[in-house]
C-alpha positions as CSV (number, residue, x, y, z in Angstrom):
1,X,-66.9,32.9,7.6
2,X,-63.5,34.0,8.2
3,X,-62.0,37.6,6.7
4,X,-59.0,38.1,5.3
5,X,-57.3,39.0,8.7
6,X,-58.0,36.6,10.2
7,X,-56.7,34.3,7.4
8,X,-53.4,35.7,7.6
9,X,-53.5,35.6,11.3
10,X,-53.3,31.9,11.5
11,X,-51.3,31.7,8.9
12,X,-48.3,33.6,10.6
13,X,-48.9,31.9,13.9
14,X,-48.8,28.2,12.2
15,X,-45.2,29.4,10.3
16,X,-44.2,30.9,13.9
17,X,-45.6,27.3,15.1
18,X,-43.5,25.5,12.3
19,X,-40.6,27.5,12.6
20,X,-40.0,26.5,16.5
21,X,-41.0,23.4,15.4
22,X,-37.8,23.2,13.2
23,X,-35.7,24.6,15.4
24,X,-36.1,21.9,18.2
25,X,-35.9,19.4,15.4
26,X,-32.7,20.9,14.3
27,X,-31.4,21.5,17.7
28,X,-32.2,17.8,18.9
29,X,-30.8,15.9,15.4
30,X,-27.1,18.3,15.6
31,X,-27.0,16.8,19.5
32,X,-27.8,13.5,18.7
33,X,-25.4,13.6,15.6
34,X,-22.4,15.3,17.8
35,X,-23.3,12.4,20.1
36,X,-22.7,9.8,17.6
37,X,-19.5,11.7,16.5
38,X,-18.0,11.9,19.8
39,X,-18.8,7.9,20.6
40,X,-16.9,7.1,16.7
41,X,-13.7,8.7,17.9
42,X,-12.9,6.0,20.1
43,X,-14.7,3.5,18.4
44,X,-12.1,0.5,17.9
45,X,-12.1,-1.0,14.2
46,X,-13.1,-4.7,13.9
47,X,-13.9,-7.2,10.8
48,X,-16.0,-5.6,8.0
49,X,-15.3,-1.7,8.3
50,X,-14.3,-0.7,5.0
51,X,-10.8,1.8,5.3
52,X,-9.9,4.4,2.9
53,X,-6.1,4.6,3.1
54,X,-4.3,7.5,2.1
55,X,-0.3,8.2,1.7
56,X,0.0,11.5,0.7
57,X,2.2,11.1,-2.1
58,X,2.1,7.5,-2.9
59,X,-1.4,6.8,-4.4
60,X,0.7,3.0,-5.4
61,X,0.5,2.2,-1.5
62,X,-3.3,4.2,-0.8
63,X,-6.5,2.7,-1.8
64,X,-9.3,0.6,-0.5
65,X,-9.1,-1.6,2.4
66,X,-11.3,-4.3,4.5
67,X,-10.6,-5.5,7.5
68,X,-11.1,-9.3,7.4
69,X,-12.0,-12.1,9.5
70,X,-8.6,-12.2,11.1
71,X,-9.0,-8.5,12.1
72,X,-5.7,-7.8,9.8
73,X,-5.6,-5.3,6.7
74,X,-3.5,-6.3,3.8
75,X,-1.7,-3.1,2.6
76,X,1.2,-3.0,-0.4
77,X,4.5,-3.2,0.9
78,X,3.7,-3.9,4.4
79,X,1.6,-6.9,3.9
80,X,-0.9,-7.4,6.5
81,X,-1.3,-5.0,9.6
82,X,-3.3,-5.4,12.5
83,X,-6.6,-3.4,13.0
84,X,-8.6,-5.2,14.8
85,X,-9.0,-3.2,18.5
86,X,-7.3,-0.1,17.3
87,X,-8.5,3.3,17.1
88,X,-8.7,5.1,13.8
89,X,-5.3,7.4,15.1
90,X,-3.9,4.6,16.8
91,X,-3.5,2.9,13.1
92,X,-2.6,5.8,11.4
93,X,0.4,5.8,13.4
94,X,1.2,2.3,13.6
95,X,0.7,2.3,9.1
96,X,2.8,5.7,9.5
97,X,5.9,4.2,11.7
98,X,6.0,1.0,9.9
99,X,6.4,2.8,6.5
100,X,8.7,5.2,7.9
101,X,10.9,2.9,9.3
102,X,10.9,0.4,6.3
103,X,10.3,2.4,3.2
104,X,9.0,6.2,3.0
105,X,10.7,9.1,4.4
106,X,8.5,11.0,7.0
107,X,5.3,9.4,5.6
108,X,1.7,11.1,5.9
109,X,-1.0,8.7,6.4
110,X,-4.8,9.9,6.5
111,X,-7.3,7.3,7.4
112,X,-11.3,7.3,7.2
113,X,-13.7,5.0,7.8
114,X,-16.4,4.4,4.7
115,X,-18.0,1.6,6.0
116,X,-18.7,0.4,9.7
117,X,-19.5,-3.2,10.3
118,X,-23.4,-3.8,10.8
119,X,-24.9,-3.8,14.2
120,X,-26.9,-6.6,14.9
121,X,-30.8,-6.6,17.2
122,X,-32.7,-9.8,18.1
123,X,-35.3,-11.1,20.5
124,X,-38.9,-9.1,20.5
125,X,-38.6,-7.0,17.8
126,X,-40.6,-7.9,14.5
127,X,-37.5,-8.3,12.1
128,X,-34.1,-9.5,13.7
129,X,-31.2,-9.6,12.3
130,X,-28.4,-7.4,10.8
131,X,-28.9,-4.0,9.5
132,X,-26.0,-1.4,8.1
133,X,-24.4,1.0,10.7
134,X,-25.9,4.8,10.6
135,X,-23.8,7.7,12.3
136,X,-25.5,8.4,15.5
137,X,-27.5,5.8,15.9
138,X,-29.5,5.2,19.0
139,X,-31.4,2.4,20.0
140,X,-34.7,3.9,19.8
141,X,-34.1,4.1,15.6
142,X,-33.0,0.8,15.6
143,X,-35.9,-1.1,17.1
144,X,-37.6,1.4,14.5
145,X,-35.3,0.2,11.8
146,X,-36.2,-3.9,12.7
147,X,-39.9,-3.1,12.7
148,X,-40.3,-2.1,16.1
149,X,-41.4,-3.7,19.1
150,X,-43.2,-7.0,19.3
151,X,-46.3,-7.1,21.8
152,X,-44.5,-9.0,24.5
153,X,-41.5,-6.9,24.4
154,X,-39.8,-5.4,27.7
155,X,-39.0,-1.7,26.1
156,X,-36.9,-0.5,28.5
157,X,-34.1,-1.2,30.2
158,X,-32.5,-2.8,26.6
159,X,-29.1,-4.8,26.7
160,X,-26.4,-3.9,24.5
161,X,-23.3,-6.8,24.0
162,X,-19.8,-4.5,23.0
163,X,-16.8,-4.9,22.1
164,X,-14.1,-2.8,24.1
165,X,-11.0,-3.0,24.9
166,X,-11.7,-4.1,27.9
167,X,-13.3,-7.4,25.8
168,X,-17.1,-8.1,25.8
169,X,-19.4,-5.7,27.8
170,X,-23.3,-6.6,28.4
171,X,-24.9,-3.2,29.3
172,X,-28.7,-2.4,30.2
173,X,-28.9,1.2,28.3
174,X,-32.4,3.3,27.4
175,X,-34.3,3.6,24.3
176,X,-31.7,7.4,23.5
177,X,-28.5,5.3,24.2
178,X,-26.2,5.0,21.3
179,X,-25.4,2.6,19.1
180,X,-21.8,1.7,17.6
181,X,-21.2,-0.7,15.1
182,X,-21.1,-4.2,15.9
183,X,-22.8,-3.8,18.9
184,X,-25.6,-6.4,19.5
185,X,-29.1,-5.5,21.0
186,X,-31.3,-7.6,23.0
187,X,-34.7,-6.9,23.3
188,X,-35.9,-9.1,26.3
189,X,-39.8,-10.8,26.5
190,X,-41.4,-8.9,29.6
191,X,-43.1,-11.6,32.1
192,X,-46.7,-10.0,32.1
């Protein structure tokens, strides 16, 4: 039978235990995050992110946008604009400059992204398909998201098909490689 200090003995060295616990758990989700965050500020827009647009000012021309099929937004008084391969900053300032030149005087245009297109996983993994894009996102979570691993699946080294400006890559990444939206992930069937 225990006594009463020994009781509280194990009970401050399990909250010791669970506070480190939380602290590497912390530590490792802010770097993965800030990970994520850093691979979004180049990320180039493509058809499906959803765009809040803002003109300080002028809430007639701000609002709501999609970038369609043809990788255009269609904004009031410009009509449609090109997003497709752009940067977040790189429209702002083509939106900015075309309202500037045409209509507004010294325009302030603020955009953010509220909805990333999905990324999509097939091959060995128990449910393929498309799935919504998280913030830093690695591969790891999304073979966990899909259902994980089938039993004939090669785990590691995984392709990843993206977008850049560059045009199509095909990269072999690890499981803790991030994803962006629209990427594509191939889990290959190992041979034995």
């Amino acid at each position: 039978m225990l006594g009463w200090g020994k009781i509280v003995a194990v009970v401050r060295c399990c909250r010791r235990l669970f506070a480190a616990v939380l602290v590497v758990w912390l530590t490792a989700g802010a770097a993965a995050s800030a990970q994520g965050i850093g691979d979004l500020e180049e990320y180039r827009l493509g058809s499906g992110d959803r765009l809040d647009i803002t003109v300080f000012g002028h809430p007639d021309v701000s609002g709501e946008f999609e970038v369609g099929g043809s990788g255009r937004v269609t904004l009031p008084l410009l009509g449609q604009v090109t997003a497709a391969g752009l940067t977040v900053t790189e429209l702002t300032d083509r939106i900015a400059a075309a309202l500037d030149r045409n209509y507004l005087v010294d325009p302030r245009v603020t955009i953010e992204v509220l909805n990333y297109r999905p990324y999509y996983i097939l091959g060995e993994v128990n449910s393929p398909g498309s799935y919504p894009y998280i913030s830093g996102l690695s591969v790891r979570q999304a073979v966990a998201i899909a259902g994980g691993f089938t039993r004939r699946a090669r785990e590691s080294p995984v392709v990843v098909i993206r977008d850049t400006e560059n045009g199509r890559e095909t990269l072999e990444v690890n499981l803790d490689a991030p994803v962006l939206p629209g990427d594509t992930i191939e889990i290959e069937r190992r041979l034995f």
